[in-house]
N, C-alpha and C positions, 0 to 999 in steps of 0.2 A: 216209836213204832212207825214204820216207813209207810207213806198214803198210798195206796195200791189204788185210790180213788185215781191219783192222779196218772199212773201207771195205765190205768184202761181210760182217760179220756185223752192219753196222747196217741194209743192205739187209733182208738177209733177219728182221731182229729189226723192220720197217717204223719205224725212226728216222728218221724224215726230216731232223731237224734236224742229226742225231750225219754221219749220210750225204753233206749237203749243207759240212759243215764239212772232214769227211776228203775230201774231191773236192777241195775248194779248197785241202787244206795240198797234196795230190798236188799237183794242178797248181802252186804257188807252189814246191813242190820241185825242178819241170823232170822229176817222172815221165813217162817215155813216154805220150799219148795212149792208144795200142794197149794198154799194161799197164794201165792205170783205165779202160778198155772190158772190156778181160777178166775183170777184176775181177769188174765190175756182172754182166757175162753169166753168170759161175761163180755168183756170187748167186738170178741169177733160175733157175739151172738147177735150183740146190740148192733153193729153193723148187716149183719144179712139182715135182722127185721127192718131196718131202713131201707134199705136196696129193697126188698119185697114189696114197702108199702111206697115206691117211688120218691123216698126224700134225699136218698143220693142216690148215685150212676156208679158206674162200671168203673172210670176212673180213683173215685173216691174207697169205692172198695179194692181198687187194686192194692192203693198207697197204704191203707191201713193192712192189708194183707202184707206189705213189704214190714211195716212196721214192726208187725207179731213176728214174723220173721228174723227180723233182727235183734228183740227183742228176748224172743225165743234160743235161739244161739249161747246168749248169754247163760240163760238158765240148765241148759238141756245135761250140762254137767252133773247140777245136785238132783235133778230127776234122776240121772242115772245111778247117783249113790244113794240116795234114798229109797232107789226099788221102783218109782212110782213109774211105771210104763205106758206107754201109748194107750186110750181103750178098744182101738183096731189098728188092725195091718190093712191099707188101701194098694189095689195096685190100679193106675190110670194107663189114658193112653187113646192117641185121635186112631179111628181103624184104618184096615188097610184101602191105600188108594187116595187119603186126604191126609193131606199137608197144614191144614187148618190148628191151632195150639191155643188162639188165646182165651176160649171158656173152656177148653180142658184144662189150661194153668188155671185159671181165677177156682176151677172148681177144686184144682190141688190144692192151689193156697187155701182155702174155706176150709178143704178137711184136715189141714195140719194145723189149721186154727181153731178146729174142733179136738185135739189133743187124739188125731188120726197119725198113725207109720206112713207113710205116704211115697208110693215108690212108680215116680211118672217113666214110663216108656218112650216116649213123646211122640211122634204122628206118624202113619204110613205104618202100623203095627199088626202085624199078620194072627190072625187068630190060634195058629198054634206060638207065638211069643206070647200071647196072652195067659195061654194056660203054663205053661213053662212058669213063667213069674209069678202066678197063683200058687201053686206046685210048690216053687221053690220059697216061695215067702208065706207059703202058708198063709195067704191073703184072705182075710175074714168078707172083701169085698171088691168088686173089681168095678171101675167104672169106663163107661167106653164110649168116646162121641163122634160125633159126625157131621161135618157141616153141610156137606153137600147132598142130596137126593141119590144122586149116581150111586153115592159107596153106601150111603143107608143096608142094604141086602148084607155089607161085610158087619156092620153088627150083627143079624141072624145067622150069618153063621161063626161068628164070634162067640156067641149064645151057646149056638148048637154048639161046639167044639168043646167050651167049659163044663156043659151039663154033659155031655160024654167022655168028658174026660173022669167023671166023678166026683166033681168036685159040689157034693150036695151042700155042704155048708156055705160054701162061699157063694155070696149073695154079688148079685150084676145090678147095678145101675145104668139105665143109658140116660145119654141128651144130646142137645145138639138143634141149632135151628130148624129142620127138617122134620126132629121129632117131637112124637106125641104121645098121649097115654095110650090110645088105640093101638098105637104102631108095636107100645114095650110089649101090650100085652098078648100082640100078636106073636111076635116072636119069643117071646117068654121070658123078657126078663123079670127080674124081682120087681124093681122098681123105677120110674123117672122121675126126671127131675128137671123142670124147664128153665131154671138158671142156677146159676154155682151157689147163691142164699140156701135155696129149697134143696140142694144136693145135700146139705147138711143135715136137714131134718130127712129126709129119706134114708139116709143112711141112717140115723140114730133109730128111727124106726123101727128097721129092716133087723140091726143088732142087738133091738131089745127086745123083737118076736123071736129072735134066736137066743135068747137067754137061758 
């Protein structure tokens, strides 16, 4: 039986190489798919509660996010023969007017380590490309950040654009240095989230009141 123990302590230790090898003995063992997905996910969970309670930094959850990634690659084949698909479709993406990417990536990686679809737009994203890519991906969730104060306004109407475009299921996360909870709930989105950790659990949230 292949250690899956050790599979999620190279994860969260950001091994990529240790991580990419224990996925392939899994798989070459005839490990269940579902169990080396759970694996990863108990990994990246165990990683944001550390980033949350300040015992690592942004760096250290990067590497372990590259890890599941590479880690993930390997597996994402017998997910797809075995049926077991993603539990959302995410679409991201920094709004329009900022060029800023790096807690919009950290929050992609988080949700594709949450066994999220994860489809980044990447920065300078105009709020009708937003709904386009909800639309067309059928996005159970869209997340939208913003570094700066100035483009803060282009999330509200980022907001406004998605909820008129009709798109009532599909649930809005924002973040972003500038923001706050006052600000989400001013503008209306579903939820925030004030670092890519806590994006996870909002999100999980958000699609299990939508159940």
């Amino acid at each position: 039986m292949p250690d899956l123990q050790k599979l999620s302590e190279a994860i969260k230790s950001g091994n990529r190489e240790q991580a990419v090898a224990t996925t392939q003995e899994a798989i070459a063992a005839k490990a269940a798919p579902r169990e080396i997905l759970d694996a990863m996910v108990a990994a990246m969970d165990d990683v944001g509660r550390k980033f949350q309670c300040n015992e690592i930094f942004v760096p250290e959850m990067l590497i372990a996010a590259r890890a599941m990634k590479e880690s993930m690659a390997q597996l994402e084949p017998l997910l797809v023969e075995a049926g077991i698909k993603p539990i959302a479709k995410a679409v991201i993406g920094t709004v329009a007017g900022d060029l800023h990417d790096i807690g919009k990536n950290l929050v992609a990686m988080m949700w594709k380590g949450a066994n999220f679809d994860v489809v980044d737009l990447g920065t300078n994203v105009s709020p009708q490309k937003f709904v386009d890519a909800a639309k067309q991906h059928n996005a159970d969730l869209v997340g939208l950040s913003a570094l700066l104060t100035t483009t803060m306004p282009a999330i509200k109407t980022t907001v406004e654009a998605i909820k008129n475009a009709g798109l009532n299921v599909t649930k809005v996360v924002i973040g972003g240095a500038p923001v706050t909870q006052a600000y989400a709930d001013q503008v209306g989105a579903d939820g925030y989230a004030p670092d890519a950790a806590s994006a996870v659990d909002v999100a999980r949230k958000l699609l299990n009141a939508a159940a």
